[in-house]
VOSEVO-492589 format. One line per 4 residues: number of its first residue (from 1); their letters; for each residue x, y, z of C-alpha. Coordinates in Angstrom, 2 decimals. Example, Ala and Ser with C-alpha at 12.3 -4.5 7.8 and 13.67 -1.06 7.14 Angstrom:
% VOSEVO-492589
1) AS) 12.30/-4.50/7.80 | 13.67/-1.06/7.14
END
This chain:
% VOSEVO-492589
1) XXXX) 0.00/0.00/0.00 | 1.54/2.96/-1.32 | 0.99/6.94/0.02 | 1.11/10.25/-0.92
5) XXXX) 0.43/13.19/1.48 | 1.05/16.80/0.71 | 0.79/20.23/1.89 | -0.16/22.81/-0.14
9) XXXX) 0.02/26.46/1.10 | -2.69/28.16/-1.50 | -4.34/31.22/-1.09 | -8.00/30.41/-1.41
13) XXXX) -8.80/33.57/-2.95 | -7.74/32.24/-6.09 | -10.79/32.76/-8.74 | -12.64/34.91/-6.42
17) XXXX) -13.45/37.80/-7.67 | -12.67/41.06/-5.07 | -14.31/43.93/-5.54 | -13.80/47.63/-4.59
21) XXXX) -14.71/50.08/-6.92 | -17.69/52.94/-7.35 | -18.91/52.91/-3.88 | -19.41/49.26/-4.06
25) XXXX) -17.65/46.75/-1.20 | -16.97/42.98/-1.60 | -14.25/40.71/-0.49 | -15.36/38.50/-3.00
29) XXXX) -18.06/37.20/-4.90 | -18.65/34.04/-7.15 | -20.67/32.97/-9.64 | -22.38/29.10/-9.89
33) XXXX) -24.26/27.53/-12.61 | -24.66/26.62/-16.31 | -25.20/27.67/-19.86 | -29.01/28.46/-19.39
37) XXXX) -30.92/30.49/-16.10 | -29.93/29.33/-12.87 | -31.23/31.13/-9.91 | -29.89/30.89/-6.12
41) XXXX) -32.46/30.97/-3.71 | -31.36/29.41/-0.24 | -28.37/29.68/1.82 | -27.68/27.78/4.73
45) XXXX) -24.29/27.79/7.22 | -23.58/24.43/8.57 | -21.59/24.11/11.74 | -17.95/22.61/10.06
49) XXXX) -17.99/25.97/7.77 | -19.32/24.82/4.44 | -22.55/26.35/2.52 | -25.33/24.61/1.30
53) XXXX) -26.86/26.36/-1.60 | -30.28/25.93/-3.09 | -32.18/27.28/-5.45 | -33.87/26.84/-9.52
57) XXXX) -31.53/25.66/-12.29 | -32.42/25.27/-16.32 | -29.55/24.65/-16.90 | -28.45/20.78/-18.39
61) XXXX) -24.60/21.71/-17.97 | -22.37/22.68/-15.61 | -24.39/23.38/-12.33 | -27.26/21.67/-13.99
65) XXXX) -25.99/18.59/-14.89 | -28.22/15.61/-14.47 | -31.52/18.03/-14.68 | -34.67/15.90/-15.63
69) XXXX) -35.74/18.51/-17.77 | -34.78/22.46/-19.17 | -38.12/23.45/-17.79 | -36.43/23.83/-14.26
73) XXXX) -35.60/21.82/-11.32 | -34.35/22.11/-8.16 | -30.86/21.96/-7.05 | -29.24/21.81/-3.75
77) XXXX) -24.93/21.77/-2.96 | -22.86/21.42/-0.26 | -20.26/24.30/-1.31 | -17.24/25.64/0.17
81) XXXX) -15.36/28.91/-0.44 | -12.26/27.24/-2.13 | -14.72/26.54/-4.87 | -15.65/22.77/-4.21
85) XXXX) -18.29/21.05/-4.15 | -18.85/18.18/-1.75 | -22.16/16.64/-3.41 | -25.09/17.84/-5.17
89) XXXX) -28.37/16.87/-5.85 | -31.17/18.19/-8.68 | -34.75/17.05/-7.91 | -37.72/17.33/-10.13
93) XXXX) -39.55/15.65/-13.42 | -40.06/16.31/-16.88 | -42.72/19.37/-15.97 | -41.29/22.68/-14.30
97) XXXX) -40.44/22.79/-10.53 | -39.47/25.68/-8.31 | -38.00/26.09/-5.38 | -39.13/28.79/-2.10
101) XXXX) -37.22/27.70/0.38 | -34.66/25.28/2.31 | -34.78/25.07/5.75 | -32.53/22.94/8.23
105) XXXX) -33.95/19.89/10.78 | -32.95/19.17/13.50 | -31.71/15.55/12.83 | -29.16/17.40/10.61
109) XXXX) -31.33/17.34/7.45 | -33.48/19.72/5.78 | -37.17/20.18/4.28 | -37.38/21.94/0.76
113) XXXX) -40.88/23.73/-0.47 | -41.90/24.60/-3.61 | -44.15/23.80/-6.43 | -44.10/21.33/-9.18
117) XXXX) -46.20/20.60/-12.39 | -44.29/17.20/-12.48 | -46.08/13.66/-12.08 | -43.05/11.76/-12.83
121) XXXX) -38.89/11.91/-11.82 | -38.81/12.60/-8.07 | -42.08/14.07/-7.68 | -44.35/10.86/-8.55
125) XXXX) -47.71/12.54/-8.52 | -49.65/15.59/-9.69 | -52.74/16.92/-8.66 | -53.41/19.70/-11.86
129) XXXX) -51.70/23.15/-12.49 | -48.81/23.95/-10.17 | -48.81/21.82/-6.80 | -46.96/22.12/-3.87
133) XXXX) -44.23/19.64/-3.19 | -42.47/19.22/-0.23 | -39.00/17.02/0.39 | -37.70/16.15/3.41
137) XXXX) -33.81/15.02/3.30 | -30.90/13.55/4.82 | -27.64/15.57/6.05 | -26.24/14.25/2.44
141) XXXX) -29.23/15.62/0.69 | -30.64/12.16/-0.17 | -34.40/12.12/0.15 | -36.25/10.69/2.75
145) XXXX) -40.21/11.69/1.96 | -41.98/13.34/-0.48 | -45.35/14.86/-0.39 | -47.92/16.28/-2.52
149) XXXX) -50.65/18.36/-1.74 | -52.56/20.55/-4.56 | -55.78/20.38/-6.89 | -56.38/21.87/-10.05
153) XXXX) -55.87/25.27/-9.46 | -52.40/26.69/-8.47 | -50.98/25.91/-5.41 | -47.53/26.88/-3.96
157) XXXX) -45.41/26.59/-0.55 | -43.68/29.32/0.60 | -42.24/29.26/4.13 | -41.53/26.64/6.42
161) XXXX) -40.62/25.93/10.14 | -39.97/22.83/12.42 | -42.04/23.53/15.66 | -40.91/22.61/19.03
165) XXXX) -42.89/19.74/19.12 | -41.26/18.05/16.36 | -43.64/19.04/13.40 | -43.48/21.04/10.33
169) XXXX) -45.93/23.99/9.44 | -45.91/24.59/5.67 | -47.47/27.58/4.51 | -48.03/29.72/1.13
173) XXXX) -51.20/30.08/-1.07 | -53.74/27.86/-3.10 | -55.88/28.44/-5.99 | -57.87/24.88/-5.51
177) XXXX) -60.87/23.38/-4.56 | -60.10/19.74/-5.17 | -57.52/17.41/-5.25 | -56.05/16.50/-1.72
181) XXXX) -57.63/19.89/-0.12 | -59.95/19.16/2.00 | -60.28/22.13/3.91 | -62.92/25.50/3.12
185) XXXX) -61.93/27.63/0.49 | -62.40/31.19/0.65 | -61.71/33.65/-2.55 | -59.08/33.27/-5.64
189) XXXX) -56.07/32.38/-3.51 | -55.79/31.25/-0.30 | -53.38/31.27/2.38 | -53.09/27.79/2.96
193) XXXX) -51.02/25.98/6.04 | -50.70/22.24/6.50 | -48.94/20.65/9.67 | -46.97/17.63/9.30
197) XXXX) -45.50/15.19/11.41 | -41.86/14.11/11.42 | -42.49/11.33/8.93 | -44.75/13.72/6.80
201) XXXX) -47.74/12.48/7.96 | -50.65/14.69/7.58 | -52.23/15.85/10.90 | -54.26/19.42/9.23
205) XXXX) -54.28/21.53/6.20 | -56.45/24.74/6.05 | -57.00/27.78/3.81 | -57.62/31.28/5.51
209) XXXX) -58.53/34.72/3.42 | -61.13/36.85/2.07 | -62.74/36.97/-0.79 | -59.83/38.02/-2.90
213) XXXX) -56.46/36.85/-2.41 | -54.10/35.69/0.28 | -50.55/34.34/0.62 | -48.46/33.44/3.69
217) XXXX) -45.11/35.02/3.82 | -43.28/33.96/7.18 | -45.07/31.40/10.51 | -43.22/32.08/13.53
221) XXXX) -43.25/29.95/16.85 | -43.70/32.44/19.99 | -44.05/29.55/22.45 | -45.32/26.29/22.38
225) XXXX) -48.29/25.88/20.32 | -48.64/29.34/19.49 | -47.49/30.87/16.05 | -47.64/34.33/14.29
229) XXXX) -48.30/34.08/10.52 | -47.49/36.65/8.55 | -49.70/36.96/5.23 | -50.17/39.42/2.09
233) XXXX) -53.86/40.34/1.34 | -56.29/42.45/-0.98 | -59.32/41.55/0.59 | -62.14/42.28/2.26
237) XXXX) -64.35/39.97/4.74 | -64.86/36.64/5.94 | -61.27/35.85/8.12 | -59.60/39.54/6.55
241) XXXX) -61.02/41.97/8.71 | -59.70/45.34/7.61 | -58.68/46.38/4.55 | -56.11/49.66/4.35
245) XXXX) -55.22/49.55/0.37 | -54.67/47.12/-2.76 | -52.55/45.44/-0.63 | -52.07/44.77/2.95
249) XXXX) -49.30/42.72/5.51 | -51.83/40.76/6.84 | -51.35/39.23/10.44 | -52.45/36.78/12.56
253) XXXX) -52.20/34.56/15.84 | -52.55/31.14/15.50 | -52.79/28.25/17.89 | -51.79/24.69/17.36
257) XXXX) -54.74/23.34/15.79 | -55.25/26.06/13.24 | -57.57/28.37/15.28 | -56.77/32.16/14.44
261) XXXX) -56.58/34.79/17.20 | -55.97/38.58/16.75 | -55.63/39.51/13.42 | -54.14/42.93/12.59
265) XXXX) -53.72/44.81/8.96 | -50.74/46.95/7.81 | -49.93/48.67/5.06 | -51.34/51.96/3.12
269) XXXX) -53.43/52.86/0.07 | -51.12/50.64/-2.58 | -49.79/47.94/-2.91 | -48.03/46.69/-0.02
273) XXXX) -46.01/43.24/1.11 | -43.86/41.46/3.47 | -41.40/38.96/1.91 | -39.25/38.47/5.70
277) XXXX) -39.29/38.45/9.23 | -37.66/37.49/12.03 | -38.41/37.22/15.80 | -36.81/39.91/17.58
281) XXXX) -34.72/39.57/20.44 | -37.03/40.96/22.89 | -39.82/38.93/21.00 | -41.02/41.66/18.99
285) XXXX) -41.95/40.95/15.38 | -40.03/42.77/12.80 | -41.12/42.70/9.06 | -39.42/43.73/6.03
289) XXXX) -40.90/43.97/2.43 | -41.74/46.76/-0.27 | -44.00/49.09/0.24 | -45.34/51.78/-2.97
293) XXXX) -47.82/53.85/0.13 | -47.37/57.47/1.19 | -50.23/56.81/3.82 | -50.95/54.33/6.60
297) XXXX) -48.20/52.81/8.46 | -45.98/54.31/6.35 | -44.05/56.53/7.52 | -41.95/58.09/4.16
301) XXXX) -42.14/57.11/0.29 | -38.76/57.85/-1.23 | -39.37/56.53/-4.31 | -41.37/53.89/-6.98
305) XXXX) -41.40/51.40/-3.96 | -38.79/51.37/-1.09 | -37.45/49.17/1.49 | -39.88/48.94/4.05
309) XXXX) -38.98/47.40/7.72 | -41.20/47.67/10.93 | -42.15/45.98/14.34 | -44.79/44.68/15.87
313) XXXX) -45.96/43.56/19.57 | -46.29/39.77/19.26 | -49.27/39.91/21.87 | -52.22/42.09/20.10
317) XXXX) -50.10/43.49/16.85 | -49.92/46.59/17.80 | -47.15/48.58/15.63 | -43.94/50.34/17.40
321) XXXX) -41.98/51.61/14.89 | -42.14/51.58/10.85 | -39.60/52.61/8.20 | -38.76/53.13/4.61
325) XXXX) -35.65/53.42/2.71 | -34.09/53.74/-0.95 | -33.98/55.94/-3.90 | -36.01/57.33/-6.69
329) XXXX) -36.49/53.93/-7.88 | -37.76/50.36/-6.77 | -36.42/48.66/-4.16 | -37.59/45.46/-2.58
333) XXXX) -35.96/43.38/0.93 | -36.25/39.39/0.41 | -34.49/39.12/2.99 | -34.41/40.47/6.99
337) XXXX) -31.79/38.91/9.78 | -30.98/39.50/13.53 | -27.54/40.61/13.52 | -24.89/39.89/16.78
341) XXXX) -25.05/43.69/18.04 | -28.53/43.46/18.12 | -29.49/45.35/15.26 | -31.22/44.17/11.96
345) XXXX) -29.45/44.00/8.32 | -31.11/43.46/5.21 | -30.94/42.41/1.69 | -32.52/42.61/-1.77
349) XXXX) -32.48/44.88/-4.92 | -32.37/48.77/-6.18 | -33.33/49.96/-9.22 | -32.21/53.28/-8.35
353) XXXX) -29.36/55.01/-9.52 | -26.33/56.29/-8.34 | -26.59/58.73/-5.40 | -30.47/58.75/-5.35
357) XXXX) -31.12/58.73/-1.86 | -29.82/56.26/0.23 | -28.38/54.46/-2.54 | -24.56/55.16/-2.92
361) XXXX) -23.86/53.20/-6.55 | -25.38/51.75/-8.96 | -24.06/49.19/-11.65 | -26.35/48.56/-14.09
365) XXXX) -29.90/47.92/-14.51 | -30.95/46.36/-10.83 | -28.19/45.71/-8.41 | -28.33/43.65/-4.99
369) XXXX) -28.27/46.03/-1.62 | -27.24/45.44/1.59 | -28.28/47.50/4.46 | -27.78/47.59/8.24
373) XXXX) -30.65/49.28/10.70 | -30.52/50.01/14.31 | -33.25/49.12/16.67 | -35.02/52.25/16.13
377) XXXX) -35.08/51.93/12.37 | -32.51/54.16/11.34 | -29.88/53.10/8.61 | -26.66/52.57/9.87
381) XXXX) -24.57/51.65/6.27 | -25.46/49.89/3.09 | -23.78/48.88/0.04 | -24.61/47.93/-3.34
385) XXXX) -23.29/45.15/-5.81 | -24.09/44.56/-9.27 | -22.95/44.47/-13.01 | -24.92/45.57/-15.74
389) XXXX) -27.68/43.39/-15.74 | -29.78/42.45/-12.67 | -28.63/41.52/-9.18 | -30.74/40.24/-6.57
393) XXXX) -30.28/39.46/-3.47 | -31.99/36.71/-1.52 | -30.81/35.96/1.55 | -28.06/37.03/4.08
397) XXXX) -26.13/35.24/6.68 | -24.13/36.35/9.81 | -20.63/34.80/10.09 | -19.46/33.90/13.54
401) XXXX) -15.85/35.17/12.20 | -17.26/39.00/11.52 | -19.06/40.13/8.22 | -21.75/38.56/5.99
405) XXXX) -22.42/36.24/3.20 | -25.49/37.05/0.87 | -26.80/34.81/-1.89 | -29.21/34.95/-4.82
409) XXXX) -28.76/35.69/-8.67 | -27.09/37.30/-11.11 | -28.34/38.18/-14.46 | -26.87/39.15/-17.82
413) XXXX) -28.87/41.77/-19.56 | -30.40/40.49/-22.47 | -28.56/39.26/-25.79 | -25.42/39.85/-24.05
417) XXXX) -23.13/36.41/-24.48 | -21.66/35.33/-21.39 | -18.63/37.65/-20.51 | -16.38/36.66/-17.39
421) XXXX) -17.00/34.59/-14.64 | -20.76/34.49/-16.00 | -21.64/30.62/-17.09 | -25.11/31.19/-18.40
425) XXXX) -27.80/33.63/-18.76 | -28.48/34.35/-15.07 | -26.03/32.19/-12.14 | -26.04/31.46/-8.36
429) XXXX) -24.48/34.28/-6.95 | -22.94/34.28/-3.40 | -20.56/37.37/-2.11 | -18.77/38.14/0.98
433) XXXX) -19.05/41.76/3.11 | -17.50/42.98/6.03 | -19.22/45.65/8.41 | -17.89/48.82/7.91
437) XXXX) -18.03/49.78/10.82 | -15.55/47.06/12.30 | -11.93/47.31/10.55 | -10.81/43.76/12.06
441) XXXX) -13.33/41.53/10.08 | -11.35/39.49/7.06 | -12.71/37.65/4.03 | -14.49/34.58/4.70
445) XXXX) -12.85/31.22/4.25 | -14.08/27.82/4.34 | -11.49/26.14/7.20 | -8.60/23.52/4.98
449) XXXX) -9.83/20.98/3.15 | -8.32/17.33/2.43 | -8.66/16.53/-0.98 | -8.19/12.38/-2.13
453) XXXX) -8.69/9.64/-4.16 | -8.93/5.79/-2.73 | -7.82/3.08/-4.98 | -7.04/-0.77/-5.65
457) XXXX) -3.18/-0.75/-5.41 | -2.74/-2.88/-7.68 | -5.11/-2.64/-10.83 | -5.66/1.16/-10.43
461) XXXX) -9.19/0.92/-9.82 | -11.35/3.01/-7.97 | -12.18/2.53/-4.48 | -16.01/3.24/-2.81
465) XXXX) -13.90/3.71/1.16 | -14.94/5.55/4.09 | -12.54/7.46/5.25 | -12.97/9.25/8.86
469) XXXX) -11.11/12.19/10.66 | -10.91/11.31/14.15 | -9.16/13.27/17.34 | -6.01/11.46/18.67
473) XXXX) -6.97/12.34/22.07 | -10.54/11.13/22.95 | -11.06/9.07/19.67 | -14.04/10.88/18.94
477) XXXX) -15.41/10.98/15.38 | -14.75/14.92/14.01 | -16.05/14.11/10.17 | -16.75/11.30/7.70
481) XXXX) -17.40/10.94/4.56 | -17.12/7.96/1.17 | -14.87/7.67/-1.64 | -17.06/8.06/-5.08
485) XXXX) -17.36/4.78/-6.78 | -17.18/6.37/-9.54 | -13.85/8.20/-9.39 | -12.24/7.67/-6.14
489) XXXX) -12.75/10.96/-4.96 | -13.31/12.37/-1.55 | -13.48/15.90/0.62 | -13.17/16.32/4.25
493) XXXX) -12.59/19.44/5.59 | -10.13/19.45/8.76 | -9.31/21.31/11.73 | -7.29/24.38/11.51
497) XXXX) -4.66/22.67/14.27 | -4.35/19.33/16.37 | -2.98/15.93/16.13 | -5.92/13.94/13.90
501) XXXX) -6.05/10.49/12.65 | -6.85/9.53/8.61 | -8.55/6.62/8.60 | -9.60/4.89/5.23
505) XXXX) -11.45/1.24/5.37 | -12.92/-0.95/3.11 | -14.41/-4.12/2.89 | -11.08/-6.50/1.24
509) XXXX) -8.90/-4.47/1.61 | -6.21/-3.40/4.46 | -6.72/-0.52/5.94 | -4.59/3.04/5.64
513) XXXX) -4.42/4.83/8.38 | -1.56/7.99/9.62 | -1.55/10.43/11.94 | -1.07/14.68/11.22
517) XXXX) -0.30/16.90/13.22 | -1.89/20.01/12.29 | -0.48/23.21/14.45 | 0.94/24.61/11.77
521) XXXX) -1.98/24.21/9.22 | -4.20/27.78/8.68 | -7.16/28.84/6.73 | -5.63/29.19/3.94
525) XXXX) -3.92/25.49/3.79 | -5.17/22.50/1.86 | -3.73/19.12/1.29 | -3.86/16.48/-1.15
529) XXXX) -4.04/12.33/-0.16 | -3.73/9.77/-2.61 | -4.48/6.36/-1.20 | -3.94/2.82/-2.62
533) XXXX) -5.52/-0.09/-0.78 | -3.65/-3.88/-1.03 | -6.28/-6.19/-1.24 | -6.76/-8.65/1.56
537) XXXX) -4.52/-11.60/0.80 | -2.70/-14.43/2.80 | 0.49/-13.22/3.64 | -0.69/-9.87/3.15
541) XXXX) 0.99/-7.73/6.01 | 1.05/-4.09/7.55 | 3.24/-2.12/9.62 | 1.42/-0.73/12.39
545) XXXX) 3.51/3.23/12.55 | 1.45/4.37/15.14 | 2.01/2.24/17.84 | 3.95/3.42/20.61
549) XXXX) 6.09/2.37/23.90 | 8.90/3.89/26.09 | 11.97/2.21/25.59 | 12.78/-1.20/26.73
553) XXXX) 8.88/-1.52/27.94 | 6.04/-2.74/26.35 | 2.95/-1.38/27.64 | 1.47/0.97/25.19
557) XXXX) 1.37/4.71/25.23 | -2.02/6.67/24.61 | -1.09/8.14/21.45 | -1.29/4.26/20.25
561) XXXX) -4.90/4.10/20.29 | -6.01/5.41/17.23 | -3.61/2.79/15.28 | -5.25/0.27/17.46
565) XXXX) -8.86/1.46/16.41 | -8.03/1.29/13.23 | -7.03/-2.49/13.57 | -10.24/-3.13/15.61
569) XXXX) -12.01/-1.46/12.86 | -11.04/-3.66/10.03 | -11.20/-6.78/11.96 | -14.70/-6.01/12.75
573) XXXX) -15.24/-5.23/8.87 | -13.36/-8.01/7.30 | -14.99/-10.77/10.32 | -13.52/-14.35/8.75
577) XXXX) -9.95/-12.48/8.51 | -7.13/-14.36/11.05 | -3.76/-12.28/11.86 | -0.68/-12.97/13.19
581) XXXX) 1.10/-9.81/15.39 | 4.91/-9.28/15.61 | 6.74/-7.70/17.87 | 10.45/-6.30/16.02
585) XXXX) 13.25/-4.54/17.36 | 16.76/-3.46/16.35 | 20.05/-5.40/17.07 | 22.02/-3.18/19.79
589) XXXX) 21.39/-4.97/23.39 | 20.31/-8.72/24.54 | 19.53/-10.86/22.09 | 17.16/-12.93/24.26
593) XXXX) 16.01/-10.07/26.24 | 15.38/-8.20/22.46 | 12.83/-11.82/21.80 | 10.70/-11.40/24.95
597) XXXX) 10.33/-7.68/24.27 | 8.69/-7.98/20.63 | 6.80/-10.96/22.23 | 5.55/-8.89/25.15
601) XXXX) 4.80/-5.46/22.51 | 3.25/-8.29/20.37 | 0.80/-9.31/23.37 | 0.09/-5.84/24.11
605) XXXX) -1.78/-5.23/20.96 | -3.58/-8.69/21.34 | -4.56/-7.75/24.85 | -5.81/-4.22/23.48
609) XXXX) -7.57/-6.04/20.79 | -9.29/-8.33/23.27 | -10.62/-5.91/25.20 | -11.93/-4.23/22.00
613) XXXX) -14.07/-7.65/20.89 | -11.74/-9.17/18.55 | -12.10/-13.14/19.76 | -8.59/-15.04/20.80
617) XXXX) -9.03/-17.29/18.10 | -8.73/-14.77/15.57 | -5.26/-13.61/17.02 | -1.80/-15.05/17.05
621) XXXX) 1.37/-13.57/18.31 | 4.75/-13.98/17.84 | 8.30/-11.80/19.07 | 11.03/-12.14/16.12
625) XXXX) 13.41/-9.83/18.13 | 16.07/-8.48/15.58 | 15.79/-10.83/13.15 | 13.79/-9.75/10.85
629) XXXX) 14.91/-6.37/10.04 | 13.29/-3.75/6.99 | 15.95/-1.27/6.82 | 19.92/-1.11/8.25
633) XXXX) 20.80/-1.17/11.74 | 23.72/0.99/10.88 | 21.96/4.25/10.99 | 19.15/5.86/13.34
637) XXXX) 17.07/5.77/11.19 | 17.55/2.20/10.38 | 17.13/0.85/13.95 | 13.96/3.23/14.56
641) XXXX) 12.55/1.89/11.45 | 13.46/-1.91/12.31 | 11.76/-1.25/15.90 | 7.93/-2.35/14.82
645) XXXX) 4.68/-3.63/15.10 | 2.86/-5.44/12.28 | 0.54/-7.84/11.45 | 0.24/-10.21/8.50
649) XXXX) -2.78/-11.88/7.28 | -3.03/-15.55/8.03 | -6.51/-16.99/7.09 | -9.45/-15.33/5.39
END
């Protein structure tokens, strides 16, 4: 078994594009996707640093390759900043399917809404016209239910949340009477919630609204069986009770079963909406959407249709404060987070130009904005991005290390061939921002990665292998992951410092396994493992490196037990295999007293080994002293190398 470990000191900013120019601020920004319109909608931070990234793609290429059909699916990544991708996934059938929203589970996974017109592919059913399709999925993005819910109208899902009882509440809007709707039907559209259990399991759906139409926006849990759902509305009677404009925020309380409580109306004279919200750290509501009033609850138009942000008391609705903000222009916020000082920042899009009100720069026709807000509602900084088509962003994140990511799309304007880092039409677009306010925050990078390939030693061929990070020190598990079938390949990302262990198993094979020690590794460090795997044979043997004793003893030292796991591991994996350990040394001292210390090392491992499961019978031992030396005993080097454990296959 032959292999290769290297070091490579890279700068990970490599094919990032940084921008500073104009009044616009980025560390860097990149561009996903393929030759057609791919559109980011969902970004998610997962706890070892990584992204995963969700959102529509037409493409068939590049990002969108393995798409079931050019009239859209949805696609979901695991993603990190030195432009890898640890596994993807595109969901969807022949018809056209569009993704809302990705949220994460608490068993690691995460639930994607939509709509689809599909009845084949993933999807498996259709009820007429656009339905609403919900997947729930593993922490590799591997699906473990599907559901359908829709009639012949148009239905859609649009937010999502896991309650603390376990649940899901879905909600968004449908246009159906039929199908697998059960519930009363109001007006056009309705805003329609269905709870699910764990397993998808239906427990209730229902539609509430007017007679016009309705849509939820955002359900928040305030305690225990009691949620705030956030709606859009133009009508009037039946469960709307007040009307301000062509458009309200509609609001309501809702209990566990579905029952509303207060209800309360925002808005002015136009057209008015909420697209985000978040709960507020004192439990306030706040809301952020577009609003095109001059009257109402709000409080300034600046132009065509602004930011608008503003809070609400979570017991009765009453409003506290309400804001707008932007240019001559539209604007719009998708998106609205809490951020670590306890203030608010926001995302979305401008129309407006350059030095039209609060908007410092604009690139080109709409660009994404960023904007921070104090808990009053006042505008602390923003910045712009774009190029010369249109920019939107969709969502934001905080990062624990300072600054922001924010993700949506970018879009070429139109007959313009794909310039730059552009792959298609429109592409995933995901960009880094510090605060300006706070000089020490740096770019955002994705902690080292290990890049590898397993393979058959001997023939070449690639290996399906898991291989696992562990800690030296309490043996616990720090990441896992498989070698592709297909091509050998694996990721794991590792920790910025530490003594780890590699491990890579597979059924028939001996194992690989070597310890790093990782002080000296930063954030801007990768390395590269190629491994090739001996297949299990009789007389097969391995040198156990790891294993360690103080001289002349034999009882082993702590830093020996992840070598030893390792051989517990593919005993327990390969169960009809037989060894034989040996105990080696060099040639200075006894020669008898050299025997009975390799037997005695031997023994060690065999006792460990026994402790660990592995049954006697599987297990002999033998002490060969210093007579079966690998290297020179002339040399340092020699002797250390001749001083050994190992075991050699026997019977399998």
């Amino acid at each position: 078994m032959k292999i290769f470990l290297r070091l490579c000191f890279v700068v990970i900013l490599v094919g990032l594009k940084v921008v500073s120019a104009n009044g616009q601020v980025a560390f860097w920004q990149k561009l996903l996707g393929g030759s057609n319109y791919d559109r980011g909608k969902s970004l998610l931070m997962q706890k070892d640093g990584t992204m995963v990234l969700a959102g529509d793609v037409y493409s068939t290429n590049g990002l969108g390759e393995g798409n079931h059909s050019a009239s859209g699916d949805w696609v979901i990544l695991k993603y990190a900043t030195q432009e890898k991708t640890f596994w993807k996934h595109i969901y969807g059938g022949s018809g056209r399917e569009e993704l809302a929203d990705v949220i994460s589970t608490r068993d690691q996974g995460f639930l994607c809404i939509g709509t689809s017109s599909s009845s084949d592919g993933n999807v498996g059913e259709s009820y007429g016209g656009n339905d609403i399709w919900i997947l729930k999925l593993d922490p590799l993005g591997k699906i473990q239910w599907s559901k359908v819910f829709g009639g012949s109208g148009d239905d859609q899902a649009i937010t999502a949340i896991e309650t603390s009882e376990g649940d899901f509440l879905i909600g968004g809007e449908s246009g159906s009477v039929d199908g697998n709707l059960h519930s009363r039907h109001h007006g056009g559209l309705d805003s329609w919630i269905v709870r699910l259990d764990k397993s998808g399991e239906l427990i209730w759906e229902k539609h509430f609204g007017g007679n016009g139409n309705e849509k939820v926006s955002r359900i928040h849990e305030t305690e225990p069986g009691k949620y705030i759902v956030i709606n859009s509305s133009d009508s009037r009677g039946q469960d709307v009770k007040q009307s301000l404009g062509l458009k309200d925020c509609w609001v309501f309380e809702m209990d566990y079963y579905g029952q509303m409580g207060w209800q309360m109306s925002y808005g002015g004279e136009e057209n008015d909406d909420v697209h985000s919200s978040v709960v507020d750290y004192d439990g306030g509501i706040v809301l952020a959407g577009t609003t095109f009033s001059t009257t109402g609850h709000v409080s300034e138009q600046r132009g065509l249709g602004d930011f608008w942000v503003f809070k609400i008391n979570p017991q009765g609705g009453g409003l506290l404060w309400s804001n707008t903000y932007g240019g001559r222009r539209e604007e719009g916020i998708n998106d609205i987070i809490l951020s670590s000082d306890s203030n608010y920042v926001v995302c979305g899009m401008t129309k407006s130009r350059t030095n039209e009100g609060d908007i410092e720069f604009n690139g080109g026709y709409y660009d994404g904005w960023i904007a921070k807000i104090d808990r009053s509602g006042k505008r602390l900084w923003s910045r712009t991005l774009g190029y010369e088509g249109a920019e939107s962003m969709q969502k934001v994140v905080q990062l624990k290390e300072g600054g922001f990511l924010t993700f949506g799309y970018s879009q070429l304007p139109r007959r313009t061939v794909p310039v730059g880092s552009y792959k298609g039409s429109a592409d995933f677009w995901l960009a880094n921002f510090g605060d300006p306010a706070k000089s020490s925050v740096r770019p955002y990078i994705t902690p080292p990665l290990l890049f590898g390939v397993v393979k058959d030693k001997d023939n070449g061929q690639f290996l399906e292998a898991e291989i696992t990070l562990t800690n030296n020190v309490t043996l616990d598990s720090i990441t896992s992951t498989i070698a592709s079938p297909e091509d050998g390949s694996f990721v794991l990302l590792l920790p910025s410092y530490g003594l780890v262990s590699i491990n890579v198993v597979t059924p028939g094979y001996l194992f690989y396994g070597q310890d790093i020690r990782l002080d000296t590794v930063n954030s801007e460090t990768s390395a590269e493992l190629i491994v090739e795997l001996e297949a299990i044979r009789i007389g097969s043997s391995l040198i156990l490196r790891n294993i360690y004793f103080e001289t002349g003893k034999w009882d082993l030292l702590p830093e020996s037990n992840a070598e030893l796991e390792r051989v517990v591991k593919f005993m327990k994996l390969n169960p009809r295999v037989h060894i034989l350990v040996s105990g080696h040394t060099d040639n200075t001292g006894n020669t008898a007293q050299k025997s009975q210390l390799s037997l005695n090392r031997a023994n060690a491992v065999k006792s460990y080994l026994l402790k660990r499961g592995i049954i006697d019978a599987r297990m002999k031992v033998k002490g060969y002293g210093m007579y079966r030396p690998i290297a020179t005993n002339k040399t340092p080097e020699g002797r250390q190398k001749n001083r050994r454990v190992e075991f050699e296959v026997i019977n399998k």
